[in-house]
C-alpha positions as CSV (number, residue, x, y, z in Angstrom):
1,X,-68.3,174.7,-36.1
2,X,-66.3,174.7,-32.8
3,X,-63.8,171.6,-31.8
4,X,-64.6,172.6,-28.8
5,X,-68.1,170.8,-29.4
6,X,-68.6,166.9,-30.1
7,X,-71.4,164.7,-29.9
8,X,-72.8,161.1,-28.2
9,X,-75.2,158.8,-29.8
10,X,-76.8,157.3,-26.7
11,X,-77.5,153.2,-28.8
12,X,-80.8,151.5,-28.3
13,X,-78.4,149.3,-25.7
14,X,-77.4,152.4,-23.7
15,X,-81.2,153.2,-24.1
16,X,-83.0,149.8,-22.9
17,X,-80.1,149.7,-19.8
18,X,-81.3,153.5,-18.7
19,X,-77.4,155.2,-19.4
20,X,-78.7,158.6,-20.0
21,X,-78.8,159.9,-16.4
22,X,-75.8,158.3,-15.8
23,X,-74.0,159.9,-18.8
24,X,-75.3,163.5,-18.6
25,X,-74.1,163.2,-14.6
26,X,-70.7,162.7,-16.3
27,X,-70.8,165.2,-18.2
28,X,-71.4,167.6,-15.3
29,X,-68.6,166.3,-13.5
30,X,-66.4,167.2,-16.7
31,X,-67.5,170.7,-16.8
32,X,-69.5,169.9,-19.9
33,X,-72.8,171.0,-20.9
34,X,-75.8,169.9,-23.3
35,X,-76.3,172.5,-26.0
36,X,-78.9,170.3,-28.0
37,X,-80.6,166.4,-28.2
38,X,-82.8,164.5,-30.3
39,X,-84.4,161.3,-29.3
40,X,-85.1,159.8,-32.8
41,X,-84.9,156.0,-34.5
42,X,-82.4,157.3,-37.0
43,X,-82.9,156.1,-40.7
44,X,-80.4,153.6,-42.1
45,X,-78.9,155.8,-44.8
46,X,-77.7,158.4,-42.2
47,X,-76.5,155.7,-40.0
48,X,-74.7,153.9,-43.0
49,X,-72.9,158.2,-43.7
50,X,-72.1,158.0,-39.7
51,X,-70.1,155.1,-40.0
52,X,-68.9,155.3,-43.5
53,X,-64.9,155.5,-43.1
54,X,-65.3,152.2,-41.3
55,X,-68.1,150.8,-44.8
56,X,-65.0,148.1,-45.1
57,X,-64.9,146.5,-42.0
58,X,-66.9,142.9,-41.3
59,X,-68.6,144.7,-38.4
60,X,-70.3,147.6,-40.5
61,X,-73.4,146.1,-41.6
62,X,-74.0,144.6,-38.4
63,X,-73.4,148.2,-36.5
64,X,-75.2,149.8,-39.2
65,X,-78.7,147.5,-38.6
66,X,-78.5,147.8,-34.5
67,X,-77.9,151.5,-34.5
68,X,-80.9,152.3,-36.4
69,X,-82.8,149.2,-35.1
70,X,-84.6,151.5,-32.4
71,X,-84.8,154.9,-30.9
72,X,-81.6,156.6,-29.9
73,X,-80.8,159.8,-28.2
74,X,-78.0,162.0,-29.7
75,X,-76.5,164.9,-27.2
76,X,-74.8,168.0,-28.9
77,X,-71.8,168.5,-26.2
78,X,-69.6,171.5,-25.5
79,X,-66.6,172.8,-23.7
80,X,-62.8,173.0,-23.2
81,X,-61.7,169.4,-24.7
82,X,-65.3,168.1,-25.6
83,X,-63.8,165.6,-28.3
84,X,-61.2,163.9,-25.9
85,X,-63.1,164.1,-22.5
86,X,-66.3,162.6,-23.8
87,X,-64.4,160.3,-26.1
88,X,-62.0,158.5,-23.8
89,X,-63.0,159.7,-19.6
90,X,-66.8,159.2,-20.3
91,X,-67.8,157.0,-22.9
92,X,-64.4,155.4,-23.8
93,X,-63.0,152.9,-25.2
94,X,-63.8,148.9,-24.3
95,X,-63.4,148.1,-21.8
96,X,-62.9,151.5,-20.2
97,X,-65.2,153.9,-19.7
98,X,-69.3,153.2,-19.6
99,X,-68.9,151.2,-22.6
100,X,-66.6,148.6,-20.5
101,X,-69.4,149.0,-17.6
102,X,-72.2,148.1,-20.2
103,X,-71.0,147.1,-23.5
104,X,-72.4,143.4,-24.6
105,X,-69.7,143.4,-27.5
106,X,-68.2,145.5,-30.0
107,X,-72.0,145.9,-31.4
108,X,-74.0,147.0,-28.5
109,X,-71.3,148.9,-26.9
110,X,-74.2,151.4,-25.2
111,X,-72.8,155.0,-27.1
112,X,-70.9,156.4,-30.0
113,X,-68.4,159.3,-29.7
114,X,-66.1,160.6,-32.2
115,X,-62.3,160.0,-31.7
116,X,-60.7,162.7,-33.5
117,X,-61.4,166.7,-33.9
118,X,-61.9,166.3,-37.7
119,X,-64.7,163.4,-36.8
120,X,-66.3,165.3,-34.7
121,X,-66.7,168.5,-37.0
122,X,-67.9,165.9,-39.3
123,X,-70.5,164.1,-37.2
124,X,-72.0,167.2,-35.6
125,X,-72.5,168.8,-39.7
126,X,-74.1,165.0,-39.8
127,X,-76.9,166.0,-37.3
128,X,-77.4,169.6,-37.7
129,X,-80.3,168.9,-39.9
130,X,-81.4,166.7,-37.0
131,X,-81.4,169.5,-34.7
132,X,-82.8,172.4,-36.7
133,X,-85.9,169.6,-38.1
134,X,-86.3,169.0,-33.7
135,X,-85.7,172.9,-33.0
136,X,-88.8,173.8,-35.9
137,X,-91.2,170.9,-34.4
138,X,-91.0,171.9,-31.2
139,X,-91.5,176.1,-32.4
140,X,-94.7,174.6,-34.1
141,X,-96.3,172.9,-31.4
142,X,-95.2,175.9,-28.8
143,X,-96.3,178.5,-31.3
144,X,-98.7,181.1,-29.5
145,X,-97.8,179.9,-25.4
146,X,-96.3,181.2,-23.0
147,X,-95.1,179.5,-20.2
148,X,-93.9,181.2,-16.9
149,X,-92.1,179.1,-14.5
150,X,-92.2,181.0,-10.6
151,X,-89.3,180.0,-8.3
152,X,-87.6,180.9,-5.5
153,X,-86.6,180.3,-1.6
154,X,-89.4,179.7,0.7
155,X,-91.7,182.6,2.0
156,X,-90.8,184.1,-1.5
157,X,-94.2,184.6,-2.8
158,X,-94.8,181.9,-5.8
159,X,-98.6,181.3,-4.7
160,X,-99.3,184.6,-4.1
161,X,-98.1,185.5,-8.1
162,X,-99.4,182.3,-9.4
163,X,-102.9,183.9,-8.1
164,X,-102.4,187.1,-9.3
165,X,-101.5,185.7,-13.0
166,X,-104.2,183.4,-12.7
167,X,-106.8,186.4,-12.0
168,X,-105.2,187.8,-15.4
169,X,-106.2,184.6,-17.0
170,X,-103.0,183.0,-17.1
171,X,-104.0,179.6,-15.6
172,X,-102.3,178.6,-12.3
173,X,-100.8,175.2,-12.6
174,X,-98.5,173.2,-9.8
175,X,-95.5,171.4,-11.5
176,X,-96.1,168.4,-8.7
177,X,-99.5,167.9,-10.6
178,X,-98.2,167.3,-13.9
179,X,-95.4,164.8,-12.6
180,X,-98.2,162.7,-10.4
181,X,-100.4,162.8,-14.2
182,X,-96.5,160.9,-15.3
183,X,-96.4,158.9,-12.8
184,X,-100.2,157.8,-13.1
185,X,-99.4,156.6,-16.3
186,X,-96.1,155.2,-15.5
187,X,-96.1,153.6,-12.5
188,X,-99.4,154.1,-10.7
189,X,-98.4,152.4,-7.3
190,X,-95.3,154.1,-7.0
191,X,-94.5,156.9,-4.5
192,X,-94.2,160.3,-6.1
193,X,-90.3,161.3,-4.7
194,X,-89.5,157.9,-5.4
195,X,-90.9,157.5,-8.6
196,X,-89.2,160.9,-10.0
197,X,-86.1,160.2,-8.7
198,X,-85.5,156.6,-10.0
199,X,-86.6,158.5,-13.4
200,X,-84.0,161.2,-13.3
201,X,-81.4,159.0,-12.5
202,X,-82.3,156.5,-15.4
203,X,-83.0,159.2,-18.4
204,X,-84.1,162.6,-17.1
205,X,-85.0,163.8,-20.8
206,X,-87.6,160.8,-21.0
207,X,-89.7,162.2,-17.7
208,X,-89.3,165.9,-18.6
209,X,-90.7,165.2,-21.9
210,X,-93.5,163.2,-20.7
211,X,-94.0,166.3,-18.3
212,X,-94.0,168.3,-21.3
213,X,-96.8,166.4,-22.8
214,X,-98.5,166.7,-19.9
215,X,-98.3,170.5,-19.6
216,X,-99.1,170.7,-23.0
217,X,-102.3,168.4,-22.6
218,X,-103.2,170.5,-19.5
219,X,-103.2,173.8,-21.3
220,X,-105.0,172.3,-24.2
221,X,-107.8,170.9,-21.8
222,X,-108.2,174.1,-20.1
223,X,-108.1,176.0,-23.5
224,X,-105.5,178.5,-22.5
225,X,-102.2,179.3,-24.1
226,X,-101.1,181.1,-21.2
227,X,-99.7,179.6,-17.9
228,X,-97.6,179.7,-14.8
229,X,-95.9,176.5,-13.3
230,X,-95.1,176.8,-10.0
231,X,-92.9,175.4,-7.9
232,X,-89.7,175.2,-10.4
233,X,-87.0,172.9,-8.7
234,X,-83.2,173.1,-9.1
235,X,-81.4,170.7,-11.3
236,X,-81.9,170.5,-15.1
237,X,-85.8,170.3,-15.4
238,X,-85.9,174.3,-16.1
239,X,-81.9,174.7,-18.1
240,X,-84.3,171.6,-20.2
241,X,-87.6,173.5,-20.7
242,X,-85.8,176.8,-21.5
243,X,-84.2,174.5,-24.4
244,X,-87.1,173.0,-25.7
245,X,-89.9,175.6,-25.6
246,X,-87.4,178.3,-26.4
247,X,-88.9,181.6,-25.8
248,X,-92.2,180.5,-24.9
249,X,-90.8,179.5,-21.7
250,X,-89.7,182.1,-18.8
251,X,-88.1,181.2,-15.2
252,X,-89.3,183.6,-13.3
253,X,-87.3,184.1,-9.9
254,X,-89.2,185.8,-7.2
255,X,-86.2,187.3,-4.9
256,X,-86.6,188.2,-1.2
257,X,-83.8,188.9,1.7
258,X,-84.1,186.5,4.8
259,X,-84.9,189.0,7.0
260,X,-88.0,190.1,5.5
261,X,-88.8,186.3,4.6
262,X,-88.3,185.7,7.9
263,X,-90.6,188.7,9.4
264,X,-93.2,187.4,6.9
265,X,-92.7,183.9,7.7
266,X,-93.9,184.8,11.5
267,X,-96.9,187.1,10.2
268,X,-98.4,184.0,8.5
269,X,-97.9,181.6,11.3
270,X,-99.1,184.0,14.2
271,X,-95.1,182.9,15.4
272,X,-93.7,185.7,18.6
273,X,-90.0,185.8,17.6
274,X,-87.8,185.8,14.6
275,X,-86.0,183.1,16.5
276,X,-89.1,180.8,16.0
277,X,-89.5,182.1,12.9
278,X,-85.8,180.8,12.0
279,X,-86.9,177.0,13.3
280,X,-89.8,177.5,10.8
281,X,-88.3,178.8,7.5
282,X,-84.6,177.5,7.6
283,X,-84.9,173.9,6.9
284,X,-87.0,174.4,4.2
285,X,-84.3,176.7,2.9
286,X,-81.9,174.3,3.5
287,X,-83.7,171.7,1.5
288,X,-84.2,174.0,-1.3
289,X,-80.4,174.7,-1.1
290,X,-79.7,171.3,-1.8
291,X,-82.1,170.8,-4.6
292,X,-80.1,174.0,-6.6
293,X,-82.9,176.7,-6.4
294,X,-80.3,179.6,-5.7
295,X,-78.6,178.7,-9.3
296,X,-82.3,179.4,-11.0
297,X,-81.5,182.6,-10.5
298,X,-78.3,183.1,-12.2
299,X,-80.5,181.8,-15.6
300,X,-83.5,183.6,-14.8
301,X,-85.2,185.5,-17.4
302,X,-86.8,187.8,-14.4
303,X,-85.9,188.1,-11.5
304,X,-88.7,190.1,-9.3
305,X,-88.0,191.9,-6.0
306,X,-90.6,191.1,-3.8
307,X,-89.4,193.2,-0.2
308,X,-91.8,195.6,-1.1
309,X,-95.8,196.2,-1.0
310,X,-98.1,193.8,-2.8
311,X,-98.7,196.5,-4.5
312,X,-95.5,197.0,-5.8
313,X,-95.4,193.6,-6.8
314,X,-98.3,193.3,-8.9
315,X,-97.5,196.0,-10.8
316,X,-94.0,194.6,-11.0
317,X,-96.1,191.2,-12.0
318,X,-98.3,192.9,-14.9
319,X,-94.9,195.4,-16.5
320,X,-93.4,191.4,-16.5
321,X,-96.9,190.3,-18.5
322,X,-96.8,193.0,-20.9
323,X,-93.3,192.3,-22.3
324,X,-94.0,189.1,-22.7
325,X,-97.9,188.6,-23.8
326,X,-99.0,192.0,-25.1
């Protein structure tokens, strides 16, 4: 197992105090990535092997109890440095680092991270069963979908595929649905923007896999095993849904050059310039800019050219259903 991997135990502190966003933006700023996470209460025993070189220290049974008192969230992490970077510029030692932010004491310090390589190999052989138990529940529940998230700039044709695959019986569903069905249960008075940013900023994984839930409810009440979500925002709700559902899930990027975008962009809105046209589509690229939709494409498992006929593109649309679902 690499040393160029290492892992963080998010504590039920770190939990209750909503640290996850602010640790996984961390790890972005580091150049580091998730490769795997469990949300779990761990059971003592495992806690009690975690901790074990320090099993003669006052402190142990009291670290041992609080750490597997409630529901943690453990991150696989990887790249150059892992170990060191997460250990000492993110998480760090009291009272640097988020622990000297949040920590209570030397108890509820808010996260674990090994110090050492040789920790580190040890603690990620630790959780591997962890992962592999999380990675085989989620192939059971996700066992016969297909999910096919449509994304792209605006004017790119998202509606006009999620009809087509909805003709071909794979149900149409709009990702803004599912997060107002979250937010519902959540926080009913809360603004929708509002609501989902505040979320992703406290613990991202928590809303997407309530959104999960909810997509999996949705299929379930519509008695379908096939479906499209459409409109797939930047950021990490699709890297997150490609790592949970595994092959049952497949960003599909519909790609279009501004000029014809533009062209069609005046079409629809009876515009009588490009130049209007331009006032029209532009800001709305620029939003989607900023939300990271351009980077969907470099992990796209399709990416469809759709400058040609509609035509072209549903037969483009049913070869892309016939790989997947037949």
């Amino acid at each position: 197992m690499s040393v160029k991997q290492t892992l963080i135990i998010v504590k039920p502190d770190g939990m209750a105090k909503g640290l996850v966003g602010q640790i996984l933006r961390s790890l972005q700023k580091h150049d580091l990535r998730v490769a795997d996470q469990a949300r779990l209460q761990l059971e003592r025993e495992w806690v009690e092997n975690l901790y074990g070189q320090e099993r003669g220290e006052v402190y142990f049974t009291e670290v041992v109890e609080w750490v597997s008192s409630a529901p943690v969230l453990i991150l696989k992490v990887e790249g150059e440095d892992a170990v060191d970077l997460v250990k000492w510029k993110i998480i760090g030692r009291y009272p640097e680092g988020i622990r000297g932010r949040y920590s209570e004491n030397w108890i509820k310090n808010v996260a674990h991270a090994p110090d050492s390589s040789e920790s580190a190999l040890h603690e990620l052989q630790l959780t591997e069963l962890i992962f592999e138990r999380r990675r085989q529940m989620n192939e059971s529940r996700f066992s016969g979908r297909m999910v096919f998230a449509l994304t792209g700039m605006s004017e790119c044709g998202k509606s006009t595929v999620g009809k087509y695959l909805d003709s071909k019986d794979i149900v149409r569903l709009k990702i803004v649905k599912l997060f107002e069905k979250v937010r519902d249960k959540w926080s009913p008075d809360e603004e929708l923007y509002t609501f989902v940013r505040q979320q992703e900023e406290r613990d991202p994984y928590a809303l997407w896999d309530a959104f999960t839930d909810e997509l999996v409810a949705e299929m379930d009440r519509l008695n379908t095993n096939a479906a499209s979500i459409e409109s797939l925002y930047g950021g990490g709700l699709g890297p997150y849904l490609k790592q949970k559902l595994g092959r049952h899930f497949r960003i599909v990027f519909l790609d279009i050059p501004l000029k014809i975008r533009l062209v069609r962009q005046m079409q629809r809105e009876g515009l009588s310039d490009i130049e209007s046209a331009r006032e029209h589509l532009l800001p709305r690229d620029e939003i989607k800019e900023m939300s990271g939709i351009p980077a969907l494409k470099d992990i796209a498992d399709e990416v469809v050219d759709n400058s040609g006929t509609l035509e072209e593109l549903y037969r483009g649309i049913d070869q892309l259903v016939q790989r997947y679902l037949l």
